[in-house]
PALOFI-855688 format. One record per residue: residue in three letters; x, y, z of N, C-alpha, C in turn. Coordinates in pm, 1 decimal. Layout:
+---------+----------+----------+----------+----------+----------+----------+----------+----------+----------+
: residuo :     n_px :     n_py :     n_pz :    ca_px :    ca_py :    ca_pz :     c_px :     c_py :     c_pz :
+---------+----------+----------+----------+----------+----------+----------+----------+----------+----------+
:     ala :        X :        Y :        Z :        X :        Y :        Z :        X :        Y :        Z :
...
+---------+----------+----------+----------+----------+----------+----------+----------+----------+----------+
! end
This chain:
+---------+----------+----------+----------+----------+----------+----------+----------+----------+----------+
: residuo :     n_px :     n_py :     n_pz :    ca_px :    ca_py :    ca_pz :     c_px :     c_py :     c_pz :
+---------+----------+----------+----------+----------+----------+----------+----------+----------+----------+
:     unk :  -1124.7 :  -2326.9 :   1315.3 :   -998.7 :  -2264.3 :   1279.8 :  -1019.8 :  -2156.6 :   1174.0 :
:     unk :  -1110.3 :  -2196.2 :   1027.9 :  -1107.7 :  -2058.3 :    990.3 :  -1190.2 :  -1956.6 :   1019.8 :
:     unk :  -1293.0 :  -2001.0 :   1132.0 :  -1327.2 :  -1841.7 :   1208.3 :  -1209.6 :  -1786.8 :   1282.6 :
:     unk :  -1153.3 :  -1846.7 :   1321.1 :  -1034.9 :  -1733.0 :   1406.5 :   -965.7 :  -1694.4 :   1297.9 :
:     unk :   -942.7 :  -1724.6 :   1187.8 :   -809.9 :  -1655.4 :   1069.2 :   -920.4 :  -1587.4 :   1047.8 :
:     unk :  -1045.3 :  -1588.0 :    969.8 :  -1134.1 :  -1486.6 :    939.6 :  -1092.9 :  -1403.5 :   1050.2 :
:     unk :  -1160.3 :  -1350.5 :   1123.5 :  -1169.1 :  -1286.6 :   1253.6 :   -998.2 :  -1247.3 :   1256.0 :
:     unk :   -866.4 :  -1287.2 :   1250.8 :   -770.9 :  -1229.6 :   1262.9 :   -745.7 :  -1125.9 :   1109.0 :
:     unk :   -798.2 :  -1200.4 :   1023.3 :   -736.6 :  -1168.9 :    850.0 :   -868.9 :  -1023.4 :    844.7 :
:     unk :   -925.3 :   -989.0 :    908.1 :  -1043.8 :   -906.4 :    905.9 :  -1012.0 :   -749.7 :    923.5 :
:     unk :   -919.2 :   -699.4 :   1033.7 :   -883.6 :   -573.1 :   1042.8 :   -825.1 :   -547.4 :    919.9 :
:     unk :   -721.0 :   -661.8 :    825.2 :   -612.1 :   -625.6 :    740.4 :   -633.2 :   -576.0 :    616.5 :
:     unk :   -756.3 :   -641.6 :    598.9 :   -828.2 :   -641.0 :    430.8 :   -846.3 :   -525.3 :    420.7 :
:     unk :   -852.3 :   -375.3 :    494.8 :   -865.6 :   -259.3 :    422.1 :   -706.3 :   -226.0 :    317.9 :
:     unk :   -598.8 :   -221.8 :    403.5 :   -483.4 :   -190.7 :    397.0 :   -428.4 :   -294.7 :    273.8 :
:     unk :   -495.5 :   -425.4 :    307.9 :   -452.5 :   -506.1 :    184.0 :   -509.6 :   -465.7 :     33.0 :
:     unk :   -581.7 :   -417.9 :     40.4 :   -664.4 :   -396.4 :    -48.7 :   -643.2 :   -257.1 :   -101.2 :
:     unk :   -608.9 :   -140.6 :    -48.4 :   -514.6 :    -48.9 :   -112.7 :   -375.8 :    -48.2 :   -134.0 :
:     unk :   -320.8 :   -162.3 :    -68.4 :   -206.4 :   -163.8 :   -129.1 :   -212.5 :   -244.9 :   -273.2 :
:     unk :   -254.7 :   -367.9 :   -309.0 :   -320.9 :   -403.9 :   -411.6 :   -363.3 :   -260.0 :   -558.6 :
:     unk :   -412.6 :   -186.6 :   -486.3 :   -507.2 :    -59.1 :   -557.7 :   -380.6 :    -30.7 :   -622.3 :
:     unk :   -280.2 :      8.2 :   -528.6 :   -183.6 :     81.9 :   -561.9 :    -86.2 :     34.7 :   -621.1 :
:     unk :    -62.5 :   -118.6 :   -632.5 :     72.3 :   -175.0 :   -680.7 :    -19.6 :   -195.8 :   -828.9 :
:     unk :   -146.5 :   -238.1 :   -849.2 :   -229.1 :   -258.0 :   -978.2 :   -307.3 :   -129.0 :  -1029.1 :
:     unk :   -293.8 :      3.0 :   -986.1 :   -374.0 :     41.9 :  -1014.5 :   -520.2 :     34.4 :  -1140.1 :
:     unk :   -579.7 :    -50.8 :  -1072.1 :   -669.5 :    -47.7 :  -1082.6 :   -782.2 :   -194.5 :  -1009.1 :
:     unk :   -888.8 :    -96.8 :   -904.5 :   -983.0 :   -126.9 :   -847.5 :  -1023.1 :   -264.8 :   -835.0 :
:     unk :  -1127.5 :   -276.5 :   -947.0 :  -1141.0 :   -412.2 :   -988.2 :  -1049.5 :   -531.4 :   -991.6 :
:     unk :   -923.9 :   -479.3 :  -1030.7 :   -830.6 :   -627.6 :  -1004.4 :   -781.0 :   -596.7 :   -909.2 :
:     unk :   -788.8 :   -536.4 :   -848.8 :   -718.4 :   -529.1 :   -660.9 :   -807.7 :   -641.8 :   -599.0 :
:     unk :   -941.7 :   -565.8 :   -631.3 :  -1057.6 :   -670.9 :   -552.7 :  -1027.8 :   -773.2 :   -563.3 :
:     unk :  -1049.4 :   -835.2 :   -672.9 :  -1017.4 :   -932.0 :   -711.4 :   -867.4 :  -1043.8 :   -663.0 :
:     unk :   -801.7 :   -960.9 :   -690.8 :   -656.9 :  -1026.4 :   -588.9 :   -703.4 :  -1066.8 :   -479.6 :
:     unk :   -742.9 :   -922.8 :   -397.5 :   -754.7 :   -970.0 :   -229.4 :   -892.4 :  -1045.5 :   -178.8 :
:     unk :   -946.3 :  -1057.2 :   -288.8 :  -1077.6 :  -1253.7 :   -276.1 :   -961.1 :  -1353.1 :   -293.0 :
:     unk :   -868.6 :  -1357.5 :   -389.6 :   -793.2 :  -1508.6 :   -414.8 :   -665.7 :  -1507.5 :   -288.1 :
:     unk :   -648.5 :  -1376.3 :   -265.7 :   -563.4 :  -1415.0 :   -117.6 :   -634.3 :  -1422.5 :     -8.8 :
:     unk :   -729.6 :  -1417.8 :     32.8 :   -828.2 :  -1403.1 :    133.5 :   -841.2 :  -1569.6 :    162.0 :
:     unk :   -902.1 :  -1632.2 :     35.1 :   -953.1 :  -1719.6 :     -5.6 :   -814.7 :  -1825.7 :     41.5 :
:     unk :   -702.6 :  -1820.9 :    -29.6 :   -543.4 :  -1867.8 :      2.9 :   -507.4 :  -1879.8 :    166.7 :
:     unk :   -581.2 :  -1749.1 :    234.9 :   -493.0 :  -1695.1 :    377.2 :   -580.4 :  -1844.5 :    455.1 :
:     unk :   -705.6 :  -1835.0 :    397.4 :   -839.0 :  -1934.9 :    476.4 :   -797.5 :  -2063.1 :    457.4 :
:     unk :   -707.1 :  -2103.1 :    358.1 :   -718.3 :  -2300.2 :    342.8 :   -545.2 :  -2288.0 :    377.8 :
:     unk :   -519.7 :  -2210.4 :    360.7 :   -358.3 :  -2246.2 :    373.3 :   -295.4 :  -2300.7 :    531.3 :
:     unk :   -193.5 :  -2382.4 :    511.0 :   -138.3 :  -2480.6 :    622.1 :    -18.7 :  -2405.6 :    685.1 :
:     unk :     28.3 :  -2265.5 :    605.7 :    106.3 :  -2168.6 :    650.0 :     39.5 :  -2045.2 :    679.7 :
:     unk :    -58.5 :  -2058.4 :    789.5 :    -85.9 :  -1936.1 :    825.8 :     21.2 :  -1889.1 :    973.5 :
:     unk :     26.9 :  -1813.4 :    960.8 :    126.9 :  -1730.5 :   1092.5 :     74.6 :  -1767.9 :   1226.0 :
:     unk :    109.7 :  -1819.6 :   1342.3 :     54.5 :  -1838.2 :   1416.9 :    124.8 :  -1708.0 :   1504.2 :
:     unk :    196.7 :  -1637.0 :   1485.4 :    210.5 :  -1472.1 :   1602.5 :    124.0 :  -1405.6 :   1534.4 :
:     unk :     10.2 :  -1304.5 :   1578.8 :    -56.2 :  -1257.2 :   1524.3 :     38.1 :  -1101.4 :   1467.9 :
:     unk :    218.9 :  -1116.6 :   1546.4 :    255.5 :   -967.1 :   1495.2 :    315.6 :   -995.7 :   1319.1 :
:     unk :    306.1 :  -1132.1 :   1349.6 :    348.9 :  -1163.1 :   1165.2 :    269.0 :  -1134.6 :   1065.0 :
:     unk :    122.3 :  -1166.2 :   1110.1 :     25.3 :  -1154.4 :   1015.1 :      9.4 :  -1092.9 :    935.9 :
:     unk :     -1.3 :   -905.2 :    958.0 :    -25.5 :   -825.3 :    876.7 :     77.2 :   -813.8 :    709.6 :
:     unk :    247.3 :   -856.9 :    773.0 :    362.2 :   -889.0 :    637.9 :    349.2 :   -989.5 :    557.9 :
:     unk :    319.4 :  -1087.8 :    618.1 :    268.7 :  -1172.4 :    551.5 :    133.0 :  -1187.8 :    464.9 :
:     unk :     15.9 :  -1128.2 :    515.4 :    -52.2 :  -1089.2 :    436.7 :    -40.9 :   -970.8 :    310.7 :
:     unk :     16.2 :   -889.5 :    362.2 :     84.1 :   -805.6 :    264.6 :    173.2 :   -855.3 :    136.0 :
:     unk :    267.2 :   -931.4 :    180.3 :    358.2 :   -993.9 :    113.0 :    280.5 :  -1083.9 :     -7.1 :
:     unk :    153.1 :  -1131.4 :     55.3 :     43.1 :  -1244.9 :    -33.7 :     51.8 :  -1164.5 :   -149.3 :
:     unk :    -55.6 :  -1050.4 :   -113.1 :   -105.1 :   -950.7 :   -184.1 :     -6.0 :   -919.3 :   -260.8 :
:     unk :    106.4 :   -845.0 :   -253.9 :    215.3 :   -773.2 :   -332.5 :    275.0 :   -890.7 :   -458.5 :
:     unk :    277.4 :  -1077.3 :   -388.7 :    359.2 :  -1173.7 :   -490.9 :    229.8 :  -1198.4 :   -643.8 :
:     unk :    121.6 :  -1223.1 :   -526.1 :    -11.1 :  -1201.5 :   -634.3 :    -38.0 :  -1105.4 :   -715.5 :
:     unk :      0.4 :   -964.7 :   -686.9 :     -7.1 :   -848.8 :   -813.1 :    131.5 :   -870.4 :   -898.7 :
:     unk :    218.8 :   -908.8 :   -820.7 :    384.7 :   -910.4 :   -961.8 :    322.5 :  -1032.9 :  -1051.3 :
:     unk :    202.9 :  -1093.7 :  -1002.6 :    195.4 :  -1221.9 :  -1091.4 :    106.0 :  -1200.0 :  -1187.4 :
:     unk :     14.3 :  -1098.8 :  -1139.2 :    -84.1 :  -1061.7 :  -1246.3 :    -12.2 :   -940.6 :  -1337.0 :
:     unk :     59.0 :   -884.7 :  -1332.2 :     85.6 :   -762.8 :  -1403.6 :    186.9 :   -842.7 :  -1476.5 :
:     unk :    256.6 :   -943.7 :  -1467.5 :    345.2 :  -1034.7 :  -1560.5 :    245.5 :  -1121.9 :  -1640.2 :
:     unk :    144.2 :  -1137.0 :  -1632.2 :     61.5 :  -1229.5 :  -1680.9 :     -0.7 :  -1144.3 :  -1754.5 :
:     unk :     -8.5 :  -1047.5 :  -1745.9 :    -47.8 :   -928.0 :  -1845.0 :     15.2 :   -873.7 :  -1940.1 :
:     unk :    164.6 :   -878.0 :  -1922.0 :    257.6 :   -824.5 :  -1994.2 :    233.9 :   -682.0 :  -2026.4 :
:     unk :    181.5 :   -604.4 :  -1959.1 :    140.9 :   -466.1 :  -2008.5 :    136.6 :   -368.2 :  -1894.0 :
:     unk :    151.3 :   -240.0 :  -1953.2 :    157.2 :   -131.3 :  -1915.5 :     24.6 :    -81.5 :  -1788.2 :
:     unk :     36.2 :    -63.5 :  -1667.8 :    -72.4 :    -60.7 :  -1614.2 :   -145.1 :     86.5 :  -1584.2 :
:     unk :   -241.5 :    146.7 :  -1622.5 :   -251.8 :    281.1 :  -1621.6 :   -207.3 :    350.2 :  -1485.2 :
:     unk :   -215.0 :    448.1 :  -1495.3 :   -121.6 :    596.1 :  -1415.0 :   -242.4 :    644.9 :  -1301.9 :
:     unk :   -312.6 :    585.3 :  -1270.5 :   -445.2 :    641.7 :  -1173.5 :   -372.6 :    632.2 :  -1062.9 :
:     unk :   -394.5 :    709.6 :   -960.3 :   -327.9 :    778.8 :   -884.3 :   -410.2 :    649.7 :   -778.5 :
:     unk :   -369.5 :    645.7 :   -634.1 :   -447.8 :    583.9 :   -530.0 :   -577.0 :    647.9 :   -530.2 :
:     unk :   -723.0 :    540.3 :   -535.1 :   -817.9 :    664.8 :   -485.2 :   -883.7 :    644.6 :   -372.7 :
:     unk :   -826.0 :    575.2 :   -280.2 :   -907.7 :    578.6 :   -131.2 :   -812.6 :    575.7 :     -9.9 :
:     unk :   -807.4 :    646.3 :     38.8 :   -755.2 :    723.3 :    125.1 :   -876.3 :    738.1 :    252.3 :
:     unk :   -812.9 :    708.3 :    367.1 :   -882.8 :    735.5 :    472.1 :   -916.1 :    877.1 :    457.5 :
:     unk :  -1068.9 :    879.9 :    499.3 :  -1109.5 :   1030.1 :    489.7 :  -1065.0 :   1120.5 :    672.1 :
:     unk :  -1072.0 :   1247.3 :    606.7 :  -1052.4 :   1354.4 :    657.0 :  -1106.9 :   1311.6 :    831.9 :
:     unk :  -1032.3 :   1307.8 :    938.8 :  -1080.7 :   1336.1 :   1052.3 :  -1193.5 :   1426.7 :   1094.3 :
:     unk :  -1160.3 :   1539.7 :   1041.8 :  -1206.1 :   1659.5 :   1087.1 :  -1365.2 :   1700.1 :   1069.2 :
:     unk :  -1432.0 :   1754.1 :   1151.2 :  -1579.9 :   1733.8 :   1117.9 :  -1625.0 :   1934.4 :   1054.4 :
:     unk :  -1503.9 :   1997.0 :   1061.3 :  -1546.1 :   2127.7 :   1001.9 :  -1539.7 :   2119.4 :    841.9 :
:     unk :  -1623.4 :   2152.2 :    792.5 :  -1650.0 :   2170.1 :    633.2 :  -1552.9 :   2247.8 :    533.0 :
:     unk :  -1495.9 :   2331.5 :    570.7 :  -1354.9 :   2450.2 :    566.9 :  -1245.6 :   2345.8 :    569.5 :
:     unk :  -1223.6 :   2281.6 :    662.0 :  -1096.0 :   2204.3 :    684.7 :  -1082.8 :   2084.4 :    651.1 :
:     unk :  -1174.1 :   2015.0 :    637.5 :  -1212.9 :   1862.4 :    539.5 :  -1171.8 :   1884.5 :    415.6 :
:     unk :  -1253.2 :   2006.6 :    368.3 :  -1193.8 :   2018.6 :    224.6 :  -1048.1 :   2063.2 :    215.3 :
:     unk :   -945.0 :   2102.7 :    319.5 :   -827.8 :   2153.0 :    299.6 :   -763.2 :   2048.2 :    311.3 :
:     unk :   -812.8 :   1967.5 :    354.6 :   -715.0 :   1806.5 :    384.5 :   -745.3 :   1745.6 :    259.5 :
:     unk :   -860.4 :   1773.1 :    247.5 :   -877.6 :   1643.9 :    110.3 :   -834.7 :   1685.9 :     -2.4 :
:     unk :   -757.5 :   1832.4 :    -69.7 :   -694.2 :   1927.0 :   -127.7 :   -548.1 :   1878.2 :   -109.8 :
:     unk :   -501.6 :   1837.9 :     -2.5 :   -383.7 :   1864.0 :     47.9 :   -337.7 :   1694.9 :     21.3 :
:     unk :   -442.8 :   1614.9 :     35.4 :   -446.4 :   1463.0 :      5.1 :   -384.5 :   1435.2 :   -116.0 :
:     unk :   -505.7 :   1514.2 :   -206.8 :   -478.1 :   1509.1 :   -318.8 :   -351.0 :   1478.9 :   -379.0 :
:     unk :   -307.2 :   1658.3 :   -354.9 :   -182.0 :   1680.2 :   -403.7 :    -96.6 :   1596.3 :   -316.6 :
:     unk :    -46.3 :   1556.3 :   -267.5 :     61.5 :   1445.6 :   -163.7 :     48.1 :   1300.0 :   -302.6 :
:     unk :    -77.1 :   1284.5 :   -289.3 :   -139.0 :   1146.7 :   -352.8 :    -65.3 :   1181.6 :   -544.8 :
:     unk :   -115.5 :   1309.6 :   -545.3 :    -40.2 :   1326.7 :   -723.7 :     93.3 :   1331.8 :   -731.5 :
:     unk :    155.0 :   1434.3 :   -606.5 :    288.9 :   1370.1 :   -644.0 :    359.8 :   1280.1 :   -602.6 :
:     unk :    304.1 :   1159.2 :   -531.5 :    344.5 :   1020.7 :   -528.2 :    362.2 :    963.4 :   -614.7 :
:     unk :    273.1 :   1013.5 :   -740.3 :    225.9 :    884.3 :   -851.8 :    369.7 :    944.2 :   -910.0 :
:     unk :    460.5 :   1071.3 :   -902.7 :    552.3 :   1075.9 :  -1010.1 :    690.5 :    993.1 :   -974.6 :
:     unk :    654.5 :    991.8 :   -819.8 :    782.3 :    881.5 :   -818.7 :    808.2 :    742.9 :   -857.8 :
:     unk :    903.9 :    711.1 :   -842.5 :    924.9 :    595.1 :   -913.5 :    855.6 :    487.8 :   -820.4 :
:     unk :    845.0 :    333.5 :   -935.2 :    693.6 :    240.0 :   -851.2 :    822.3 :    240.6 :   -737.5 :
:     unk :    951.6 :    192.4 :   -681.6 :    990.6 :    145.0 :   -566.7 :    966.6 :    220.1 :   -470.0 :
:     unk :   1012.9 :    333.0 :   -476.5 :    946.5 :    479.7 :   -380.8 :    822.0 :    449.8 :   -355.4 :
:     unk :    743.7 :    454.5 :   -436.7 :    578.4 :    471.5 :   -426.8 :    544.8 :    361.3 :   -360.9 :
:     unk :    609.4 :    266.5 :   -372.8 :    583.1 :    111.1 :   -280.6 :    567.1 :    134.5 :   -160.3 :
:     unk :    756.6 :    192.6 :   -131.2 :    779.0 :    175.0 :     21.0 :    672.8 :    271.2 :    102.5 :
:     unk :    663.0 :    428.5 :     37.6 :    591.6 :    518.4 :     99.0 :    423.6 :    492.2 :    147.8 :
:     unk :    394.2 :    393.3 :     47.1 :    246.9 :    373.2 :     97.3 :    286.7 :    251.9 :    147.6 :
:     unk :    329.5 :    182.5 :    177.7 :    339.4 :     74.6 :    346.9 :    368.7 :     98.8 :    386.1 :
:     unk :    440.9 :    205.8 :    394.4 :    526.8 :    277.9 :    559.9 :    412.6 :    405.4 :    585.9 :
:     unk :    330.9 :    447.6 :    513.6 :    260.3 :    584.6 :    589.6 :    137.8 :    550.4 :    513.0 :
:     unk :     60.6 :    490.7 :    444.9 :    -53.5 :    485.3 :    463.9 :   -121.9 :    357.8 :    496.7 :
:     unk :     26.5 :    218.7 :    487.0 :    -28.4 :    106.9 :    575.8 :    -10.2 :     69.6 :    699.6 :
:     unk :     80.6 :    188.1 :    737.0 :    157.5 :    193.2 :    889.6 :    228.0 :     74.3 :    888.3 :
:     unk :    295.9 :     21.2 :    786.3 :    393.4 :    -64.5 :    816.3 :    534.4 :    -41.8 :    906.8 :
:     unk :    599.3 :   -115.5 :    976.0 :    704.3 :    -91.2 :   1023.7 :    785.0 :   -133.3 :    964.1 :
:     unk :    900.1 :    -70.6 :    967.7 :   1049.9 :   -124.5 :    866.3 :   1035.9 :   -282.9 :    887.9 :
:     unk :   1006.4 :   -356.1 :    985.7 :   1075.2 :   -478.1 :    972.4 :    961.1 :   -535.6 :    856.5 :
:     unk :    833.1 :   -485.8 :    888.1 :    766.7 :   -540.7 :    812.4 :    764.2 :   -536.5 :    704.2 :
:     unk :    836.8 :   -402.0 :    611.5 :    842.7 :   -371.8 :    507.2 :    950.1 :   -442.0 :    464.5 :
:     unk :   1071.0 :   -484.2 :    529.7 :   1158.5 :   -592.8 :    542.4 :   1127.1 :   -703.4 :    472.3 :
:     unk :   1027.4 :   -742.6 :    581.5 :    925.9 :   -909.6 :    565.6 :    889.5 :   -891.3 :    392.8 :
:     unk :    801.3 :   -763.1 :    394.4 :    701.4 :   -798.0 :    265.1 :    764.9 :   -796.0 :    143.1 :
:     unk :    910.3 :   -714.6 :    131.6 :    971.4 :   -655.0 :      6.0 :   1043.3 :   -782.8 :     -3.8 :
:     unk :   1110.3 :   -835.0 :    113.1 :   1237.8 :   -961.8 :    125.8 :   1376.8 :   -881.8 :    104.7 :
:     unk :   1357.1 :   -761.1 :    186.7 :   1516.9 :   -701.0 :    170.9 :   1545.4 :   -652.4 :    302.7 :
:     unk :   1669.4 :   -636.9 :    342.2 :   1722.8 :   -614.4 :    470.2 :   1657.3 :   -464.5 :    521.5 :
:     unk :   1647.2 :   -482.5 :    656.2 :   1570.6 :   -338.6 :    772.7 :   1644.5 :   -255.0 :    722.6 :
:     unk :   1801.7 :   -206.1 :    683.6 :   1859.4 :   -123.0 :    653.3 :   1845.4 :    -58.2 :    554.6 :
:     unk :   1835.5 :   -166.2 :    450.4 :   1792.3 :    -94.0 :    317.0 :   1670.1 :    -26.0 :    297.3 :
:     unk :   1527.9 :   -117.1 :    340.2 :   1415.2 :    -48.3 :    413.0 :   1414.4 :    156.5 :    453.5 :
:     unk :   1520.6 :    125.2 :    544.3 :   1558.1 :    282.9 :    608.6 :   1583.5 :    359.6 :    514.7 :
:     unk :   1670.1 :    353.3 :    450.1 :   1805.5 :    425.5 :    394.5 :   1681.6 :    487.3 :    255.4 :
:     unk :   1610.4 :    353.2 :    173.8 :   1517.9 :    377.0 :     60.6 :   1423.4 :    442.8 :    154.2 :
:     unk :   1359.9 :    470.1 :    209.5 :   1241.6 :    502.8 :    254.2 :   1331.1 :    688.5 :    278.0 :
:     unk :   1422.1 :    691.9 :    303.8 :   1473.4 :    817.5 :    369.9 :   1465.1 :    886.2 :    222.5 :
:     unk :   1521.5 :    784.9 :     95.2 :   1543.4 :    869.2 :    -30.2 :   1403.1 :    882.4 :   -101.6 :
:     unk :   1319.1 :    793.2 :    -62.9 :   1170.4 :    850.2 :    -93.6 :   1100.9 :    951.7 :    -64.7 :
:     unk :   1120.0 :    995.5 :     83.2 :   1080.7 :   1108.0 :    142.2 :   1148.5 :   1173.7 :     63.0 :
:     unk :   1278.3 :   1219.9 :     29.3 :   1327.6 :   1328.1 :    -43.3 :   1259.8 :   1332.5 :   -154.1 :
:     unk :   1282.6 :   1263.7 :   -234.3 :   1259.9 :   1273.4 :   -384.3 :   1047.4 :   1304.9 :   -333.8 :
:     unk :   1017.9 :   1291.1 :   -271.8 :    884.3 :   1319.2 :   -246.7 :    874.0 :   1455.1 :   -228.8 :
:     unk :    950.5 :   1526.8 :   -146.3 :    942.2 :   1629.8 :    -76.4 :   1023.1 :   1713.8 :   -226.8 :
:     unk :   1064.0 :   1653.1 :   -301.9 :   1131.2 :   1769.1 :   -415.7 :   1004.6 :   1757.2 :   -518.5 :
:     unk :    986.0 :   1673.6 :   -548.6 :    847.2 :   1667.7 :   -592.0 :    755.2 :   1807.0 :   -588.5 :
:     unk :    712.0 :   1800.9 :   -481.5 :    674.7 :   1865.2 :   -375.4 :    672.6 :   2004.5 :   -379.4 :
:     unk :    802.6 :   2057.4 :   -371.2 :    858.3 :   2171.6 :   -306.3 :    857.2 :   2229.3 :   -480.3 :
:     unk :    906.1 :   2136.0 :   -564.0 :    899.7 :   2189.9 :   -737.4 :    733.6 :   2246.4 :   -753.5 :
:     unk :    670.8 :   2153.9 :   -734.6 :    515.3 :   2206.7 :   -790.2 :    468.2 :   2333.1 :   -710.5 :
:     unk :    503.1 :   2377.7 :   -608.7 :    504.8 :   2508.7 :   -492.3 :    562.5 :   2603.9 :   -603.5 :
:     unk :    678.0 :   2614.9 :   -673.9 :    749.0 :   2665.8 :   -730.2 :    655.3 :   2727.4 :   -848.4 :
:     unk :    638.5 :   2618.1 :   -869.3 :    542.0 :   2603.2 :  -1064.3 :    411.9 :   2682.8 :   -976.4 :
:     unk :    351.4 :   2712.7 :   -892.2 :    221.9 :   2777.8 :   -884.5 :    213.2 :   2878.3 :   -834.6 :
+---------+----------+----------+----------+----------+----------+----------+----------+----------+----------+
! end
């Protein structure tokens, strides 16, 4: 049994593990989280048996385990931006670097939005979460999901469209 949860819990651990990055910024205790949920997903008597649950629920691990460490910390967690990001598709040298330029900046002005924004936006577009799942992991209704995710994109895109301005 826990070779098949290994073997299911195996695609997830990238995505778990930057979302971690990103709700703690910082590295080392991400890692660290996603060994003690890894470790949790393997002995636990509530593992998901639909494999379309898995990924929220693992997510959800990850996300209750960082509100627990950053309360257990009582402190301020530094401002480091996400730093791993799927790299550049592209195999031209010119255009790798225009994406990874373009990363960047997307990635800097994420960090100015607020953490709920910055939540939803990286499980909905860089964990490919689906609303319901973001549903599942946050514990708030598909609607609200929508509606916040719609005012993230904005406030992203003003972000955005301000620093165009400023250069």
């Amino acid at each position: 049994m826990i070779h098949q949860r290994h073997s299911d819990l195996l695609p997830l651990l990238p995505a778990a593990l930057n979302y971690a990055r990103h709700l703690l910024k910082d590295a080392a205790a991400a890692e660290d989280i996603l060994q003690e949920v890894t470790i949790h997903a393997l002995q636990t008597n509530h593992f998901p048996v639909v494999n379309d649950s898995l990924k929220p629920w693992l997510l959800r691990l990850v996300r209750n385990r960082c509100i627990d460490r950053i309360r257990s910390f009582h402190s301020e967690v530094d401002e480091q931006v996400l730093d791993h990001v799927a790299a550049p598709k592209a195999t031209d040298p010119e255009h790798c670097l225009e994406q990874t330029q373009l990363r960047a900046s997307v990635l800097s002005a994420l960090a100015e939005l607020p953490a709920e924004q910055r939540e939803l936006l990286v499980l909905r577009e860089l964990n490919e979460c689906s609303y319901a799942d973001i549903a599942a992991i946050l514990n708030i209704p598909a609607g609200t999901v929508m509606s916040s995710l719609h005012r993230a994109r904005l406030a992203l895109k003003a972000v955005i469209v301000s620093r165009m301005g400023e250069s």
